[in-house]
MIDOVEX-570428 format. One record per residue (C-alpha): residue number from 1; x, y, z. Coordinates in steps of 0.05 Angstrom, whole numbers, m for minus. Layout:
   nr    east   north      up
  NUM       X       Y       Z
...
REM end
This chain:
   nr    east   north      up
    1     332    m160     540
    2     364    m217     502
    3     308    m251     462
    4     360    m307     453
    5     359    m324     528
    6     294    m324     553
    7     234    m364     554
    8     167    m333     527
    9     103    m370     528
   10     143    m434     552
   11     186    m434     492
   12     258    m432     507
   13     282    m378     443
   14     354    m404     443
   15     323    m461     406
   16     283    m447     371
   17     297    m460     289
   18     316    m412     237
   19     288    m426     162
   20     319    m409      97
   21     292    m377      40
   22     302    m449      14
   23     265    m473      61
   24     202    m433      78
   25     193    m428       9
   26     185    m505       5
   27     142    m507      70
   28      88    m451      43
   29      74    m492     m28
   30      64    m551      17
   31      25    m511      68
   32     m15    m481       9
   33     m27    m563     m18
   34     m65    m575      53
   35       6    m604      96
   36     m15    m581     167
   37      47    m612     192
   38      80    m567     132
   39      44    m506     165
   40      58    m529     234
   41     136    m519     212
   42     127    m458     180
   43      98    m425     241
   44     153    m452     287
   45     202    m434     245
   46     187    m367     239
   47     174    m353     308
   48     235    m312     316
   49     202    m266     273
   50     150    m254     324
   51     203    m237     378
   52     247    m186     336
   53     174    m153     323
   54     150    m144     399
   55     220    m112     416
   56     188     m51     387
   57     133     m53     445
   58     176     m73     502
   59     174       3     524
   60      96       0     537
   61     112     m52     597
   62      74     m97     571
   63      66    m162     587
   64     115    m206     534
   65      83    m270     536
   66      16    m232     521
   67      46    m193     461
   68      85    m262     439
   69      16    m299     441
   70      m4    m251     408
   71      38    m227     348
   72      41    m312     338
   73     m45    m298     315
   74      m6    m249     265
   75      40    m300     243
   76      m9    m353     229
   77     m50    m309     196
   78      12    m296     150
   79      15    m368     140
   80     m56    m374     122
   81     m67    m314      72
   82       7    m304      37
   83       1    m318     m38
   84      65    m363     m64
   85      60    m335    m137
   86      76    m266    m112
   87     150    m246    m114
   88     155    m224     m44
   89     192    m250      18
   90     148    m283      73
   91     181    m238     125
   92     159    m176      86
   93      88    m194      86
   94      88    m227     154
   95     118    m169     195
   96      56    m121     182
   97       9    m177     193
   98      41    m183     257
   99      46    m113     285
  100     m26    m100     260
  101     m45    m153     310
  102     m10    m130     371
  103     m38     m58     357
  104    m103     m87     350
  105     m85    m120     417
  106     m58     m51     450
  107    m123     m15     421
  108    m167     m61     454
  109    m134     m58     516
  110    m114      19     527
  111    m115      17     600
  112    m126      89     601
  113    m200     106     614
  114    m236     167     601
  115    m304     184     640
  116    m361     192     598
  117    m374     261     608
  118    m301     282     598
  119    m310     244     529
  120    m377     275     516
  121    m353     346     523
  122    m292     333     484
  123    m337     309     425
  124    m382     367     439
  125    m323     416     433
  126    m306     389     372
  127    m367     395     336
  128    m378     457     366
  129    m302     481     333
  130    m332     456     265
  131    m392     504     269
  132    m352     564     292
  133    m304     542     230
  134    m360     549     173
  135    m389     608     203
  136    m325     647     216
  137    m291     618     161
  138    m231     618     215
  139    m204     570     282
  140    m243     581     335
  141    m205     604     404
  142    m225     556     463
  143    m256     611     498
  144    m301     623     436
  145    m316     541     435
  146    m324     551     515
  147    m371     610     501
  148    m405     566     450
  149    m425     511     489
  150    m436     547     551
  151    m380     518     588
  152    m324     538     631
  153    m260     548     586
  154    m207     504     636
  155    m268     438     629
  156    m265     450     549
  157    m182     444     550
  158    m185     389     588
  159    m235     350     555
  160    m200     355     492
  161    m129     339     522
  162    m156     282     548
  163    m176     251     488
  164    m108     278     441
  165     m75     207     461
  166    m120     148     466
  167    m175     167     422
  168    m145     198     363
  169     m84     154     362
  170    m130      88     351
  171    m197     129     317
  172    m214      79     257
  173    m210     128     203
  174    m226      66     147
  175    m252       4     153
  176    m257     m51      93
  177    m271    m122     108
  178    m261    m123     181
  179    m183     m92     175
  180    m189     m19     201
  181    m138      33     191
  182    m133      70     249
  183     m98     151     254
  184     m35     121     285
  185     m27      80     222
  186     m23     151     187
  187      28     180     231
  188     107     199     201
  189     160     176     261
  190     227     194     233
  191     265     156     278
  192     224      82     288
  193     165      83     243
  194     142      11     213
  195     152      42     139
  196     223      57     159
  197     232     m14     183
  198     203     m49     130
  199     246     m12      87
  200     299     m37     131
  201     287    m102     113
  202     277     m98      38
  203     342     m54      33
  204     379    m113      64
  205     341    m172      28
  206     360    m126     m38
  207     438    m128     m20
  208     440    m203     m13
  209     433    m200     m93
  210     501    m157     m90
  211     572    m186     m92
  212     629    m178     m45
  213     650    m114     m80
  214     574     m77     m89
  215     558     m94     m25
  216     619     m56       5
  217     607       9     m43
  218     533      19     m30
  219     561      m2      49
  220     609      58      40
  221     570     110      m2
  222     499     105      28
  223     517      83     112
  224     580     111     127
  225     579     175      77
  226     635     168      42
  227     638     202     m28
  228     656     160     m93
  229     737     182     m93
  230     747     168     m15
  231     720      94     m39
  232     757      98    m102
  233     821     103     m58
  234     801      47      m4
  235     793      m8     m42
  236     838      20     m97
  237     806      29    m168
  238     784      99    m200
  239     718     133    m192
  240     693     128    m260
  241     687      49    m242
  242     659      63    m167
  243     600     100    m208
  244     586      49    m259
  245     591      m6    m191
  246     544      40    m152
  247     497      51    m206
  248     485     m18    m235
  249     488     m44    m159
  250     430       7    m145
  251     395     m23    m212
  252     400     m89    m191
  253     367     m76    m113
  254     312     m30    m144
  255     296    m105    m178
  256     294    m143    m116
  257     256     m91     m84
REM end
């Protein structure tokens, strides 16, 4: 789907505004002074921000105007607690702010449903696991867990495949303030996880600080693989100088970052 093209919410995307650095930075101090029509713009203006976020939902079939309405609570909550004196970009701050509130969101309405007993047995099992663990000093079977409780081995499986997914996936596992962090949070995803992204995004905010020249090395070196004499050769000056470029071009991003 082309976020570009659509309307979400009643909002027609294609037109909606695109702030500068410049420009949101301006907007927050005057936000931060008590301008609601300031913090009005802000939120409008970073609104595309909210729709490059709920792409990486789209797969759950959710409904998008539900997870637009609601990665905008996210946004505004950005707004409302991002600290101007820190030397961080909005979108770096915002971005978590906004994904934590569409889990939050997708927790709270996991339309997958586990009977009660099916849940009770699984917590059973697993506190029955823990006992056979200190007395055995070893992982229990689930036939010895089954034997334990007195239960049929297949019911004991079952119970505790049925809660793998939406129970231990969104288990609070800390709470502080009212902001949980929840076992997903804790998960590695090689391919798509939030750290990766957000890393994403400071990596590219970091290159803006590059010239033409830097930009194109660390473009070369780190993206497309290329070792330092194949980019001495391309753009035609020795490899003692593509070093020194890539090393004080790495310098300089570890800075922004």
């Amino acid at each position: 789907m082309y976020y570009n093209k659509v309307e979400i919410c009643g909002v027609n995307t294609s037109q909606l505004k695109v702030l500068n650095d410049d420009e949101k930075r301006e907007l927050l101090i005057k936000t931060k002074q008590g301008d609601m029509s300031a913090r009005q713009d802000l939120i409008y203006g970073n609104l595309r921000l909210v729709l490059s976020v709920i792409q990486r939902f789209t797969n759950r079939k959710e409904n998008l105007d539900d997870l637009f309405q609601v990665g905008c609570i996210g946004l505004v909550k950005a707004v409302d607690n991002f600290n101007i004196e820190l030397d961080v970009k909005f979108s770096t701050y915002a971005v978590p702010m906004i994904i934590g509130e569409i889990r939050r969101y997708l927790r709270d309405n996991n339309s997958i449903r586990i009977s009660r007993s099916v849940r009770d047995l699984a917590y059973r099992a697993l506190q029955a696991r823990e006992e056979l663990i200190r007395a055995n000093e070893t992982e229990p079977t689930a036939e010895q867990i089954a034997a334990h409780l007195g239960e049929k081995k297949e019911a004991v499986v079952r119970a505790m495949e049925a809660i793998v997914e939406p129970i231990s996936l969104y288990e609070p596992v800390y709470n502080e303030n009212g902001d949980s962090i929840y076992v997903m949070d804790q998960l590695s995803d090689t391919n798509s996880s939030d750290e990766i992204w957000l890393e994403s995004i400071a990596l590219r905010e970091a290159m803006k600080s590059l010239d033409e020249r830097e930009r194109k090395i660390i473009n070369l070196r780190y993206y497309k693989n290329k070792t330092q004499m194949e980019i001495a050769e391309e753009i035609g000056i020795s490899q003692a100088q593509v070093s020194r470029l890539e090393k004080g071009a790495i310098e300089q991003m570890r800075k922004q970052i």
